[in-house]
PAZAPA-4460 file (N, C-alpha, C; in steps of 0.05 Angstrom, whole numbers, plus 32768, in hexadecimal, padded with zeros to 4 digits):
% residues 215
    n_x    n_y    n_z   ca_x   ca_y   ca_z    c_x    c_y    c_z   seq   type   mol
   897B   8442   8874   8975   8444   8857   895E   8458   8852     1      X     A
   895C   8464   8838   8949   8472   8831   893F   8459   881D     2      X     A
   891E   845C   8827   8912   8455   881C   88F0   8459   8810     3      X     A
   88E6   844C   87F2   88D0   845D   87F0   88B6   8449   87F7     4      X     A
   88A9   845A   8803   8895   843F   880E   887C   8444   87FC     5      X     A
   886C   8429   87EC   8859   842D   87E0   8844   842D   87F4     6      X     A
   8834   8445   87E8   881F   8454   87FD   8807   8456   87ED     7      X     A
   87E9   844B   87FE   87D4   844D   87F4   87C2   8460   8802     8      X     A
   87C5   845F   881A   87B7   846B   8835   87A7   8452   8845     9      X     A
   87A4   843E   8841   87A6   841C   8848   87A9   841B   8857    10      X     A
   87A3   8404   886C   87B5   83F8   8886   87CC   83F7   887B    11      X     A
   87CC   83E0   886B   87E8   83CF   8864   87FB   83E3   8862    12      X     A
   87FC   83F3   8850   880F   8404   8843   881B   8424   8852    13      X     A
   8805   8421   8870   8807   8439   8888   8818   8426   8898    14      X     A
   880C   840C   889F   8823   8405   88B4   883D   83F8   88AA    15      X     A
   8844   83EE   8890   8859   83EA   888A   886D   840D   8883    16      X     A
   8861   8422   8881   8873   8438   888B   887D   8439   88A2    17      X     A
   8863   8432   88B7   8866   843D   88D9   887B   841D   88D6    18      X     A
   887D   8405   88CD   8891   83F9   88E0   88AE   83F4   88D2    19      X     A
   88B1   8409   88B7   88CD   8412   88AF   88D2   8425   88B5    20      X     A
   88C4   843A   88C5   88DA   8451   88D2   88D7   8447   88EF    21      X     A
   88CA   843C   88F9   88D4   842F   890D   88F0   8419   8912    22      X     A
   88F3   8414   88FC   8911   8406   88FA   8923   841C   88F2    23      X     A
   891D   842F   88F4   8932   8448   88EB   893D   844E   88CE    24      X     A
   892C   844E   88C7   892E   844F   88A0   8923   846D   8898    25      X     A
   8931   8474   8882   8923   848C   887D   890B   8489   8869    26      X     A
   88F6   8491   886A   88E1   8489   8859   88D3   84A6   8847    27      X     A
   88D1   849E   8834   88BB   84B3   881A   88A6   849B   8812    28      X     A
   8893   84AD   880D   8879   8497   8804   8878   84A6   87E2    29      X     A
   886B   848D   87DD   886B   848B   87BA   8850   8483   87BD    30      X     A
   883A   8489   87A7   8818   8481   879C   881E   8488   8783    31      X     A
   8812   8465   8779   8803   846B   875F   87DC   846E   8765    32      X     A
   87DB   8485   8758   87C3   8488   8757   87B3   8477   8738    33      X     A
   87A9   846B   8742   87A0   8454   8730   8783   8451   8722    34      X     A
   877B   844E   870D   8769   8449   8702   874F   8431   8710    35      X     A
   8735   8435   8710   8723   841F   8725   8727   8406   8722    36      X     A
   872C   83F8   8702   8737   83DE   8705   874C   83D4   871A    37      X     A
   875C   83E6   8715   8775   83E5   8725   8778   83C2   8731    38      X     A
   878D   83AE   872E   878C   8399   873F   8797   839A   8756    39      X     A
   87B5   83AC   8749   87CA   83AE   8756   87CC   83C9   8774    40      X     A
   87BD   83D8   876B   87C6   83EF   877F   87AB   83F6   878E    41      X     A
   87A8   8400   87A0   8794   8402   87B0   877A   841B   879F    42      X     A
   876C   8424   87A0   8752   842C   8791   874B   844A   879A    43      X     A
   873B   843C   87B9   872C   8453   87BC   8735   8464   87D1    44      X     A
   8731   847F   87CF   873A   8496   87DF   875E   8492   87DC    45      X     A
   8763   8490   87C7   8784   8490   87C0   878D   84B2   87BB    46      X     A
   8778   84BE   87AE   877C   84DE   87B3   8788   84EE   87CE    47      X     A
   877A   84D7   87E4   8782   84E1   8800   879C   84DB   880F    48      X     A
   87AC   84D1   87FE   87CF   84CC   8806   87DA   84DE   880C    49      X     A
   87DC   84F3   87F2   87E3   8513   87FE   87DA   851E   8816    50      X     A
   87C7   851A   8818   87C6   8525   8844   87C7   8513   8852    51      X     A
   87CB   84F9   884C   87CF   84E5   885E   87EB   84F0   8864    52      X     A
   87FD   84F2   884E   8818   84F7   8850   881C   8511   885D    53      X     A
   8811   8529   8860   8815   8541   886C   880C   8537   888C    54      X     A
   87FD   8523   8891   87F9   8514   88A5   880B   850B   88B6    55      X     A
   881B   84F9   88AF   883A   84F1   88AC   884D   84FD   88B9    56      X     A
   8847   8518   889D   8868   852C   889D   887D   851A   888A    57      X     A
   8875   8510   8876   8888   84FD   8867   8880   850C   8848    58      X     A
   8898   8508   883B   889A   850D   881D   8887   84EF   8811    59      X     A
   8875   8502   87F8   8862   84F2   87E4   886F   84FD   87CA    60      X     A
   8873   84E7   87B2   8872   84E2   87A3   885C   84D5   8794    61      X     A
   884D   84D7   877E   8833   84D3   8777   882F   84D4   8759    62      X     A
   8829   84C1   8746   8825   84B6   8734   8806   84AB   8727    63      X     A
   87F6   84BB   870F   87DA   84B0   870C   87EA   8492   86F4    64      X     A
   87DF   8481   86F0   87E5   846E   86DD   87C7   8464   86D8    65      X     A
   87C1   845F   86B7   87B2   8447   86AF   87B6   842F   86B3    66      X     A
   87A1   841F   86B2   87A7   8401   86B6   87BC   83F3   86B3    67      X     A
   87C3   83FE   8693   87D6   83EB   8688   87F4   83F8   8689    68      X     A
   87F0   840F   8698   880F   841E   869C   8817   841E   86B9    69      X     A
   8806   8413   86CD   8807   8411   86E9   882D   840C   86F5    70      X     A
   8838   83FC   86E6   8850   83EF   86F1   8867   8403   86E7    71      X     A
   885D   840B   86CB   8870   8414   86B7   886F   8430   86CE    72      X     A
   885A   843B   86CC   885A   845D   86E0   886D   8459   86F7    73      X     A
   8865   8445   870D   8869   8442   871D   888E   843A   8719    74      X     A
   889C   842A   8712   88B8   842D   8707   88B9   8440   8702    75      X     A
   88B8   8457   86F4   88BB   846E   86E9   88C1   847E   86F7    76      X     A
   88A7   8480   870E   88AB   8494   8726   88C6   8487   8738    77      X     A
   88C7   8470   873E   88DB   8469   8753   88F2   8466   8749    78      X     A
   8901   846A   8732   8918   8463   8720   8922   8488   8729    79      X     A
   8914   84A1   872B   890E   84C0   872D   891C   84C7   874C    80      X     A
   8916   84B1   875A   8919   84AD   8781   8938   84B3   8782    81      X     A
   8940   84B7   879E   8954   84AD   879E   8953   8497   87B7    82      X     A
   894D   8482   87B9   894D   8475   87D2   8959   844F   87CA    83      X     A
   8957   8442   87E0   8969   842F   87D9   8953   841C   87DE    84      X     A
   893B   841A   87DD   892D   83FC   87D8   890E   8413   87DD    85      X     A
   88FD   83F9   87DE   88E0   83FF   87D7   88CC   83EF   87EB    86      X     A
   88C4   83FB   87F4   88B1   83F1   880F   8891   83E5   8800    87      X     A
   8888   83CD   8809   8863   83CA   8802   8861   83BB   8818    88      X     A
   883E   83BF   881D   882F   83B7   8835   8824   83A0   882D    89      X     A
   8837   8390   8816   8824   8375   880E   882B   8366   8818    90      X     A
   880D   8354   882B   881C   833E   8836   8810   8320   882A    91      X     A
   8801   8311   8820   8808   82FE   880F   8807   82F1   87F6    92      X     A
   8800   8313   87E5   87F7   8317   87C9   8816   8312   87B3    93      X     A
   881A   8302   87A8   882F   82F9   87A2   8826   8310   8789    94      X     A
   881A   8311   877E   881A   831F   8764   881B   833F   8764    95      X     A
   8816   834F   877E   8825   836A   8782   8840   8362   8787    96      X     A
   8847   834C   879D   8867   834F   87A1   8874   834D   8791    97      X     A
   8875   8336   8781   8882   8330   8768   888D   8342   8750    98      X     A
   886D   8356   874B   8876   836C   8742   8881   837C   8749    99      X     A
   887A   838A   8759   888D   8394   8770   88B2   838F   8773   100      X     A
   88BA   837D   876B   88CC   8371   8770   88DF   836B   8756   101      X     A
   88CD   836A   8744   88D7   836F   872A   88DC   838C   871C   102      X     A
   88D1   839C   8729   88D7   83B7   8728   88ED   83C0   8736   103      X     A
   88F1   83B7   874E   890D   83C1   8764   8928   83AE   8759   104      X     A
   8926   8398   874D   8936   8388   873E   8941   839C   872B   105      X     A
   8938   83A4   8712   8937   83B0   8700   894D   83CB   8707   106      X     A
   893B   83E0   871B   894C   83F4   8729   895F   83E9   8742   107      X     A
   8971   83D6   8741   8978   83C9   874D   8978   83D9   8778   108      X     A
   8958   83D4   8773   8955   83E3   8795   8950   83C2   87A3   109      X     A
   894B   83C4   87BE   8943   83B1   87CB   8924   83B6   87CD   110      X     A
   8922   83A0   87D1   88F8   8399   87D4   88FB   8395   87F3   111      X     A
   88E8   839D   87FF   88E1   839D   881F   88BF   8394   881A   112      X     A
   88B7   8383   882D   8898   837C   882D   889F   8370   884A   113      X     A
   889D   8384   8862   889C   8385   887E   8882   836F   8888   114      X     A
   8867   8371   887B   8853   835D   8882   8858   8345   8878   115      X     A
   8865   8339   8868   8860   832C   8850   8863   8310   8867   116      X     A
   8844   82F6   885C   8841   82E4   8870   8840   82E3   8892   117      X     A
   8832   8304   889A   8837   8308   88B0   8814   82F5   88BB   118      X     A
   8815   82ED   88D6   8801   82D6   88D7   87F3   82FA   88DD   119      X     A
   87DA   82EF   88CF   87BC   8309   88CE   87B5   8311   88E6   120      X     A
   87A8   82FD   88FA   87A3   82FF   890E   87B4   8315   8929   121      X     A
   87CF   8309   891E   87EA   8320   8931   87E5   8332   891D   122      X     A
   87E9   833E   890E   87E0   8352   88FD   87C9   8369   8906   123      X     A
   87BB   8357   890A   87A7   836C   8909   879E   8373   8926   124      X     A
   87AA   8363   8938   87AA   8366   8956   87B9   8377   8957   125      X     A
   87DA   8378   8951   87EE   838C   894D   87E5   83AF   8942   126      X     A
   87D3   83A7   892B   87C3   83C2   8920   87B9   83D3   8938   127      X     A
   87A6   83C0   894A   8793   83C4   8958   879D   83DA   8975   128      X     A
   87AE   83CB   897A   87BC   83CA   8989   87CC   83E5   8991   129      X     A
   87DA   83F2   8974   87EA   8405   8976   87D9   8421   896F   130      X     A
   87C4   841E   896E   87AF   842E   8967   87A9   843C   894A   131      X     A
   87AF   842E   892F   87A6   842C   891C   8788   843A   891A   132      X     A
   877F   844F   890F   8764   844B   890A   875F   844A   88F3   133      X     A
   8744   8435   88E6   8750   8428   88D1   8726   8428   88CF   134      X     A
   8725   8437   88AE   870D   8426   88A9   8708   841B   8887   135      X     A
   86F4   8413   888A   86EE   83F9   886F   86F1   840B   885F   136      X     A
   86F4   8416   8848   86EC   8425   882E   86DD   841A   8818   137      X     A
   86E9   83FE   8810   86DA   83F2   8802   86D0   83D7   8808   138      X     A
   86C3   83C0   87FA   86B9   83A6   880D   86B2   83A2   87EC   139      X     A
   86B7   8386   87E2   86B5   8375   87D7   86B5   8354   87D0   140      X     A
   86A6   8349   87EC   86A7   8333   87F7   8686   832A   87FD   141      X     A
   868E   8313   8800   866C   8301   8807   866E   830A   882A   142      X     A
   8659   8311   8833   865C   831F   8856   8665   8335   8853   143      X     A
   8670   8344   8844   866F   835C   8847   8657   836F   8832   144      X     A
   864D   837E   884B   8634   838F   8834   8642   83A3   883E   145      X     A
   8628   83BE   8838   862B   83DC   8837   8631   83E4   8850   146      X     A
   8623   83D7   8865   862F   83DB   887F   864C   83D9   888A   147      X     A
   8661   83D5   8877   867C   83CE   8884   8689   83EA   8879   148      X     A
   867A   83F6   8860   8686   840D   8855   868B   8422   8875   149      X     A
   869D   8433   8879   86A7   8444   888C   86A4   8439   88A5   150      X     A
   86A2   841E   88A6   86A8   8416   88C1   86BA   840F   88CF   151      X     A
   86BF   8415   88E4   86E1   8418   88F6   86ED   83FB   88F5   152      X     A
   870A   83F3   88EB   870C   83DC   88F6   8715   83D4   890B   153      X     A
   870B   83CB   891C   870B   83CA   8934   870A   83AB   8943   154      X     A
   870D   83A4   895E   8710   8391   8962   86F5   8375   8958   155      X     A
   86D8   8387   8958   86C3   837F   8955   86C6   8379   893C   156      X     A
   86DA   8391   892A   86D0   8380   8913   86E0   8375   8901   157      X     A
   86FB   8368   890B   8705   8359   8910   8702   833A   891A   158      X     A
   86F0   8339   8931   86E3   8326   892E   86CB   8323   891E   159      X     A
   86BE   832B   8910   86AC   832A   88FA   86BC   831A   88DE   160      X     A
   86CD   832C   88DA   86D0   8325   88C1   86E9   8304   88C9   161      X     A
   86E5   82F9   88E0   86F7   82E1   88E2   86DF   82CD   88DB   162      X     A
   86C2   82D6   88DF   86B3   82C5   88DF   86A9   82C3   88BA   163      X     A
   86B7   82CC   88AE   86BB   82CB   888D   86CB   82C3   8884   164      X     A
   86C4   82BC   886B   86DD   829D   885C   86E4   82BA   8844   165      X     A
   86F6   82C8   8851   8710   82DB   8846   8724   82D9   8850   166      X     A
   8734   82E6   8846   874D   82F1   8857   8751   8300   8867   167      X     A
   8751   8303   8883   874D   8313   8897   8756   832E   8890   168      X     A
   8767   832F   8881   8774   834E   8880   8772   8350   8864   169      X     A
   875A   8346   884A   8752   8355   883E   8768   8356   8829   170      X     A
   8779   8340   8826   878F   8341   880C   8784   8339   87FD   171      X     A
   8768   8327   87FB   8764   8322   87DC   874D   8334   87D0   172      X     A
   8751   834C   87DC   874A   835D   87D3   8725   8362   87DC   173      X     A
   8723   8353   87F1   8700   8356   87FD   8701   836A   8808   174      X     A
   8713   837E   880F   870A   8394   8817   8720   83A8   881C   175      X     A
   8720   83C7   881B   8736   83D7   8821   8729   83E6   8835   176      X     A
   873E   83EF   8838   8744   840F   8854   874E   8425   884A   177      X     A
   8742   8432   8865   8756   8451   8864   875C   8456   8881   178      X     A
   8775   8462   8888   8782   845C   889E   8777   8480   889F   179      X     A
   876D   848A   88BB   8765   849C   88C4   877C   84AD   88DA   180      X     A
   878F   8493   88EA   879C   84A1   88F9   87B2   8492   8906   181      X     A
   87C3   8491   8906   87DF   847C   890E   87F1   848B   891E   182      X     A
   87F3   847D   892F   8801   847F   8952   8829   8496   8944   183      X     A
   882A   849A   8927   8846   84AA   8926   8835   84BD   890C   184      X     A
   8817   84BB   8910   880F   84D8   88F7   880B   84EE   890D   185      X     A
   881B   8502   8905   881B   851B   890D   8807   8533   8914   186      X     A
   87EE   8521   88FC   87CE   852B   8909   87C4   8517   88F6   187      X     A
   87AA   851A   88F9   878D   8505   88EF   8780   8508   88DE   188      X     A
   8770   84F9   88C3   8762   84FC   88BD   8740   8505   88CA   189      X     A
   8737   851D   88C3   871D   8518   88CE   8706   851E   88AF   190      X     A
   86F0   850F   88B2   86E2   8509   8897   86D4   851C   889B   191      X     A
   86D1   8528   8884   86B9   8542   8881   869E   8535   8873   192      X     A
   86A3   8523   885A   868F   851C   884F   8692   8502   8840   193      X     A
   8681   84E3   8843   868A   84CD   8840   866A   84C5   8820   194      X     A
   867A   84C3   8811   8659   84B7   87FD   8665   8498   87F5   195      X     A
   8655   8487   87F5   8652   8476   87F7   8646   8469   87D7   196      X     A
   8651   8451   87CE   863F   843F   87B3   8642   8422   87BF   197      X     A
   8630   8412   87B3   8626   8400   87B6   8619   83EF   87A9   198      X     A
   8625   83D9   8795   861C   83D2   877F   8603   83B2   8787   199      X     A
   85FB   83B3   879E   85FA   8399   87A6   8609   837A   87B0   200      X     A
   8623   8387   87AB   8639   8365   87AD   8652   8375   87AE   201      X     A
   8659   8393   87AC   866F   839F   87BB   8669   83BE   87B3   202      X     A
   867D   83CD   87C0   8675   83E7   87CF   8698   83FA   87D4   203      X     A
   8693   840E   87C9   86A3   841B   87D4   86A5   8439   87E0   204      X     A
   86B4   8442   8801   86AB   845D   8808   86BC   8475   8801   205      X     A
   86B2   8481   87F0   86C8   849E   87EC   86C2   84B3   87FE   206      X     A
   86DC   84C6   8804   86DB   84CF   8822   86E7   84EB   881F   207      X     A
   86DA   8502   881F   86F1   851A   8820   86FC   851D   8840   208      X     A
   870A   852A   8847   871A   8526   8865   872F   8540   8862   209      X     A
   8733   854B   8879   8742   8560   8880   8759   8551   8897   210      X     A
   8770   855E   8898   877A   8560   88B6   8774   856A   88C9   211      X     A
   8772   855D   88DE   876F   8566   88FA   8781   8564   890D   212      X     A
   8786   8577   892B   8791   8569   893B   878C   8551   8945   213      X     A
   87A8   8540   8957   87AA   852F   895F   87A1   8537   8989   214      X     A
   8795   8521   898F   8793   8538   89AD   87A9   852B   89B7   215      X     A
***
């Protein structure tokens, strides 16, 4: 099947690409580029999808929406596709899937959510594992300060954040990523210049980044 995978530059939404073309699917990535409230779509460094995707070697499609047009854009662009269902990296946020789902209803596509209730722990060992490089972007949680901003996630800090009353992988929104380099991207992000805010009780890192080779 062709299908369009919603893309942030995220863990979630990098490895639910890498594990639908690994089932042999044809994939295009779709971003809404979203306003800071944003609930629904991922926030920061969303500008950087376009070279995530030249990363890839995969077709982007890309959409800015306001708050209150987020779903309506986003239908809009995927109704434009030609593909037969719609990929997300949500795994136990009922209120992206749902919507999500009510949108592929509508265009009568299929909904795919490859993580969805996947246990965290295999998750993120699995991340770990296949060589994901993956760091914080934003942090909005009790235990998380300024120190987690651009930090690798990694096995260490993985066990860190188990020793916090969140969600290990960051679905209720205590913290995002940006995926730097995945075992089927064709080359890497490398960061030229990272600035950093910090309001006292959350934080987020914006990042310019070039391609690089892969060695």
């Amino acid at each position: 099947m062709r299908l369009a995978c919603l893309f942030s530059g995220g863990k979630d939404s990098t490895f639910a690409v890498w594990y639908m073309l690994s089932q042999g699917h044809e994939v295009e990535l779709v971003s809404v580029i979203p306003e800071p409230e944003s609930m629904m779509f991922h926030v920061p460094n969303a500008s950087l999808t376009s070279l995530l995707a030249k990363a890839m070697g995969l077709p982007l499609s890309t959409v800015k929406a306001a708050h209150e047009h987020e779903l309506t854009a986003l239908q809009s662009l995927l109704s434009s596709l030609k593909v037969d269902g719609v990929v997300s990296g949500a795994l136990a946020s009922d209120y992206q899937k749902t919507r999500i789902e009510r949108i592929c209803h509508s265009l009568k596509l299929r909904s795919f959510a490859p993580l969805w209730h996947i246990d965290p722990s295999v998750y993120m060992s699995t991340l770990l594992s296949a060589n994901f490089k993956v760091i914080f972007s934003a942090v909005a949680s009790d235990g998380l300060d300024a120190a987690w901003l651009g930090r690798e996630l990694d096995a260490r800090a993985v066990a860190d954040l188990k020793k916090l009353p969140l969600h290990l992988c960051g679905e209720g929104g205590e913290y995002e990523t940006l995926v730097l380099d995945a075992p089927f991207f064709r080359k890497r992000l490398k960061i030229t210049k990272a600035d950093a805010s910090w309001d006292g009780a959350s934080g987020e890192l914006y990042v310019k980044a070039v391609l690089e080779d892969k060695p």
